[in-house]
C-alpha positions in Angstrom: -46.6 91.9 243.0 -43.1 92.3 244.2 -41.7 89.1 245.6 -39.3 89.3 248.9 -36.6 86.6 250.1 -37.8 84.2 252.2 -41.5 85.8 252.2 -40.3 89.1 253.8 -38.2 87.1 256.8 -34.7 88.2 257.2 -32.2 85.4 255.9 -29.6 84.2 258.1 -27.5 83.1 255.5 -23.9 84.9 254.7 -23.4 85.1 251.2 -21.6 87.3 248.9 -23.1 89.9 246.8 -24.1 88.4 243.1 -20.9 88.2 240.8 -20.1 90.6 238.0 -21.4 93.6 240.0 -20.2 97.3 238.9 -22.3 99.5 241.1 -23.4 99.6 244.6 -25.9 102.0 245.4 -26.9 102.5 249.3 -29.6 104.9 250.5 -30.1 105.7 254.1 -32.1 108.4 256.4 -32.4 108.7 260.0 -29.7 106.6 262.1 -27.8 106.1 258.7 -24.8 107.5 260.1 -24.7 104.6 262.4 -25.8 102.2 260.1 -23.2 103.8 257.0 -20.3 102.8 259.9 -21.2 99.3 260.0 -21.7 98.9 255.9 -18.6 100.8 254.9 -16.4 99.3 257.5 -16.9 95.5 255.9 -16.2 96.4 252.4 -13.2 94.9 252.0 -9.8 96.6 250.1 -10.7 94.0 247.0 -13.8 95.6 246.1 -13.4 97.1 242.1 -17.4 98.2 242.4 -18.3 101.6 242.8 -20.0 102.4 245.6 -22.7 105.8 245.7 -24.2 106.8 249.3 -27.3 109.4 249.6 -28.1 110.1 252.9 -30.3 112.4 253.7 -28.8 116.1 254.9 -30.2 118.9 256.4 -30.2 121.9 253.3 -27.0 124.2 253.7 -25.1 121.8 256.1 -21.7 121.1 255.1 -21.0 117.3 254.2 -18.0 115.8 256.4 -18.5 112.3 255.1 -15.5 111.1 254.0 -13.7 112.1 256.9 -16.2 111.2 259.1 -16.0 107.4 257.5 -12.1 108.0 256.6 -11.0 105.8 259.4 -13.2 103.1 259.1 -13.3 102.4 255.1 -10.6 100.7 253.8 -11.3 102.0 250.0 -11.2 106.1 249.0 -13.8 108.1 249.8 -15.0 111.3 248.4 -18.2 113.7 247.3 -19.1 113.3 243.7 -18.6 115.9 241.2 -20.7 116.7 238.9 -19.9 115.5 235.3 -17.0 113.0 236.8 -16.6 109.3 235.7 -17.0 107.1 238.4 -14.6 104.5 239.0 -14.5 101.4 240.6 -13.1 100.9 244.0 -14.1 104.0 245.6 -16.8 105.5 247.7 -19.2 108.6 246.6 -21.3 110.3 248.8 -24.3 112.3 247.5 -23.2 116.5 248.1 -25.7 118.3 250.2 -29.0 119.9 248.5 -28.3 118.0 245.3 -29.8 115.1 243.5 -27.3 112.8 242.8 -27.6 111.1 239.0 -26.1 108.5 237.3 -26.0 109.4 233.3 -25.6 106.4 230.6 -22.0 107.3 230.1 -21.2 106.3 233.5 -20.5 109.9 235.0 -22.4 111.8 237.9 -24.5 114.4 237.2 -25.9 116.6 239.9 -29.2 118.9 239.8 -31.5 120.9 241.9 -34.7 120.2 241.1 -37.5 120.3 243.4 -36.8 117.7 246.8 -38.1 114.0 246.9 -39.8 113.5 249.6 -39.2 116.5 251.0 -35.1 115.3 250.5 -32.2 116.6 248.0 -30.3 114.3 247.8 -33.2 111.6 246.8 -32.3 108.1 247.1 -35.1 107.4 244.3 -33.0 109.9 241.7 -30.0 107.8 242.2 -31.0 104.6 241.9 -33.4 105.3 239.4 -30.9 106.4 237.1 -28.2 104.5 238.0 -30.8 101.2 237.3 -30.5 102.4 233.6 -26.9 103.2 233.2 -26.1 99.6 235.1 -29.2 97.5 234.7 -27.6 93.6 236.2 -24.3 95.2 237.2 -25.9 96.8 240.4 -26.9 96.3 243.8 -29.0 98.4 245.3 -29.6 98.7 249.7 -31.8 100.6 251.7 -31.1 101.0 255.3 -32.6 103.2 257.7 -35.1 105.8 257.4 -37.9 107.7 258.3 -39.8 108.1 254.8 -40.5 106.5 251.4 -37.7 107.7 249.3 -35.5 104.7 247.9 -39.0 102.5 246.9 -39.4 103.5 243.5 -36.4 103.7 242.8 -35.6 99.9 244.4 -38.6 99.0 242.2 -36.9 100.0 238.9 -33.7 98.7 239.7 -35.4 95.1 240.3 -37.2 95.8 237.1 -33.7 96.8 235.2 -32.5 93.4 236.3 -30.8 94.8 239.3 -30.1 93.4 242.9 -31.5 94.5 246.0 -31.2 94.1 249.8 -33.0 95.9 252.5 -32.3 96.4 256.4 -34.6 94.4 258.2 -36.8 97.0 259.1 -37.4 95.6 263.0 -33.9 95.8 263.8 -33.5 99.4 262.1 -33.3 102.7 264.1 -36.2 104.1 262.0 -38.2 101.1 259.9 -40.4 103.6 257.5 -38.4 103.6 254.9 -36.9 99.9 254.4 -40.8 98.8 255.1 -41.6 101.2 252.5 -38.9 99.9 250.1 -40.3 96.0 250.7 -44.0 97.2 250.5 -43.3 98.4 247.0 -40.2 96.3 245.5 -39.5 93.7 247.5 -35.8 92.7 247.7 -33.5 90.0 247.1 -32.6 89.8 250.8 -33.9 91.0 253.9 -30.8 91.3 256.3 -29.6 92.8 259.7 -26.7 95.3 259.8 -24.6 92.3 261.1 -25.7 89.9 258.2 -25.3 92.6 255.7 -21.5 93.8 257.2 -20.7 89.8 256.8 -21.9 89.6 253.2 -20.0 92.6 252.1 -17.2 91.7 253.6 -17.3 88.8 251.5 -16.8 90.5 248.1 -14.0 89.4 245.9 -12.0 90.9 243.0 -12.2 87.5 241.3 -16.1 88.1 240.9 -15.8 91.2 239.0 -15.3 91.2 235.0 
């Protein structure tokens, strides 16, 4: 049976994410734009993880992410390519209609195969590959949504050795899929979009070999 922090109960504590982190993978639904503002804004200019956002599209609508987030991030942003190296210190965002992958080498691969959860992007194709290509070197977050995509593949990052926080799902816009994620994998902490913003913001170059 997956095991939760503090039995489920959000943590009040602000700590930093766990040292020697190389991936930071965050999946977010309905009211993730909102919540994406607050998590992107806190990562500080020090981070040296990669960082990969799905969020869930609407099929054939143009992706203005990284300008829409421009402003507020204080690392690069961009849309991932397909067959391109990820590199520490920057921000991906998932392209529209296309599952997002991680492959063993370290580079993106994207595909159309058939939707997850009735989504393309899938949160559970990212961070079910990317679990295998980074195993204890990644932390995985689920924020708000309004289905199950992002469970399994918390589940096999916190299998792979992998971290994993999760919105509080009360304090969410939509709490299906965060209550979904803990249902099914638990999580290493439970935390508010305030608690999370403070613990990002808390990352250090230092921690990263």
């Amino acid at each position: 049976m997956p095991h939760s922090a503090q039995a489920g109960l959000p943590s009040s504590e602000v700590a930093p994410p766990p040292a020697g982190l190389r991936l930071i993978a965050i999946g977010a639904s309905a009211g993730g734009v909102e919540a994406l503002g607050i998590v992107l804004r806190a990562l500080p200019a020090t981070c040296r993880a990669a960082v990969v956002v799905v969020l869930h599209l609407a099929p054939g609508r143009s992706s203005q992410l990284p300008q829409l987030y421009a402003e507020r991030c204080q690392l690069p942003l961009r849309e991932a390519q397909d067959k391109e190296p990820l590199q520490g210190g920057t921000v991906y965002f998932a392209p529209p209609d296309y599952h997002l992958q991680v492959e063993p080498d370290g580079c993106f691969s994207l595909s159309q195969e058939e939707p997850v959860y009735f989504s393309r992007p899938s949160i559970d194709v990212l961070l079910e590959t990317a679990a295998y290509a980074y195993r204890r070197a990644m932390l995985a977050i689920i924020l708000t949504g309004a289905s199950a995509d992002g469970a399994a593949g918390l589940a096999r990052v916190r299998q792979l050795g992998g971290s994993a926080w999760v919105q509080e799902p009360a304090g969410a816009s939509c709490g299906i899929m965060p209550a979904a994620a803990l249902k099914r994998a638990g999580a290493d902490r439970v935390l508010d979009l305030p608690q999370m913003a403070a613990s990002l913001a808390l990352l250090d170059d230092g921690g990263y070999k």
